[in-house]
C-alpha positions in Angstrom: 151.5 122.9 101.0 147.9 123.0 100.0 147.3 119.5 101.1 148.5 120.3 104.6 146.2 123.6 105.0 143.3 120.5 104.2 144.7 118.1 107.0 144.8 120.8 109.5 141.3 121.9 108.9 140.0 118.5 108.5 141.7 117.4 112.2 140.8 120.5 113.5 136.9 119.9 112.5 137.1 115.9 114.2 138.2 117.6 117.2 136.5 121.0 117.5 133.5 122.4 116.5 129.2 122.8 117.7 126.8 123.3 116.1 125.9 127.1 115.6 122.6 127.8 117.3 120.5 130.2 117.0 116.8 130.5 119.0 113.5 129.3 116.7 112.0 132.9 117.1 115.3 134.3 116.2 115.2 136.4 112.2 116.1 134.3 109.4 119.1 136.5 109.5 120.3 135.1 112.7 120.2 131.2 111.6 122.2 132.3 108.2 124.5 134.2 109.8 124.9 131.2 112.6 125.3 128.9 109.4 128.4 130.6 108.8 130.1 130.4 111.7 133.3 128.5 111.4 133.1 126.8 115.1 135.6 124.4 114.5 138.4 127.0 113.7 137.1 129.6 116.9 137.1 126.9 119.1 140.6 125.8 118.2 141.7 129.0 118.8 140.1 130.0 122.3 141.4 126.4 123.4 145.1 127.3 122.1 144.6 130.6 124.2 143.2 128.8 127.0 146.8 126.7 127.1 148.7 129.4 127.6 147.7 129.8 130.9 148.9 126.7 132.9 147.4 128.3 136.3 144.2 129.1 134.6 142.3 132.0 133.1 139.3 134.2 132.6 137.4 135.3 129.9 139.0 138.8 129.9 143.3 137.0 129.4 141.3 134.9 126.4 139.9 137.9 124.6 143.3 139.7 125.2 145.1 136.9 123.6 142.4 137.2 120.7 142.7 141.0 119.7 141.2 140.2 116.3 138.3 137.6 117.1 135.0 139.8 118.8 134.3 138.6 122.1 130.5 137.7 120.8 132.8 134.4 119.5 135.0 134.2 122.2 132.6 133.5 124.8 130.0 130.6 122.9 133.1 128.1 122.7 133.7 127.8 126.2 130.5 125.9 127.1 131.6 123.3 124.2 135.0 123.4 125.4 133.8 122.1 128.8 131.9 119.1 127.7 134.0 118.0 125.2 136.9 118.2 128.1 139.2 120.0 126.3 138.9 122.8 129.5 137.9 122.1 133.2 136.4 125.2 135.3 138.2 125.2 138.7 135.4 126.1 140.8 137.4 129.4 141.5 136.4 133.2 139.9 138.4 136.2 139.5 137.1 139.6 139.2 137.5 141.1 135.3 137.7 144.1 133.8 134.0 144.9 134.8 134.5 145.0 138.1 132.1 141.2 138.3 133.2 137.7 139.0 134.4 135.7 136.0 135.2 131.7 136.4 138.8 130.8 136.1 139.4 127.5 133.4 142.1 125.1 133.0 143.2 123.6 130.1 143.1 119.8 130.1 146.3 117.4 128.8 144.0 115.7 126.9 
């Protein structure tokens, strides 16, 4: 059982996962606490929320499919997400819960 907890993390860190960054004039706070970011894991889990919207979503449906992740880590993976073509943005926006435009993304069948 233990061995398959290691394969998952290990595939899940060849396919997801960025660098954390942090600005240079940022406190040495900041970078540490970036350090500690598990990227590979978040972005796993805002793509697997992504795919359960075949028409698309918004921010807002990913960080109600997320209750326990703070949307401060929701909303850095979707920039990685993009490039690595795990997500497409469809050009189109919906309004969210704040009343302003948010882009509506796709998951790929990559």
């Amino acid at each position: 059982m233990q061995g398959d907890l290691f394969n998952e993390k290990r595939s899940l860190s060849l396919l997801f996962g960025s660098p954390a960054k942090s600005r240079n004039r940022d406190a040495g706070t900041s970078h540490a606490a970036g350090s500690k970011v598990d990227t590979a894991r978040l972005e796993g889990m805002v793509y697997e929320a992504i795919k359960k919207y075949p028409e698309g979503c918004i921010m807002d449906d990913v960080i109600a499919s997320l209750p326990s992740i703070r949307e401060h880590s929701i909303q850095p993976r979707f920039a990685p997400l993009i490039r690595k073509g795990f997500v497409v943005d469809t050009g189109e926006k919906r309004e969210g819960r704040s009343g302003r435009l948010q882009r509506i993304i796709k998951a790929t069948t990559k």
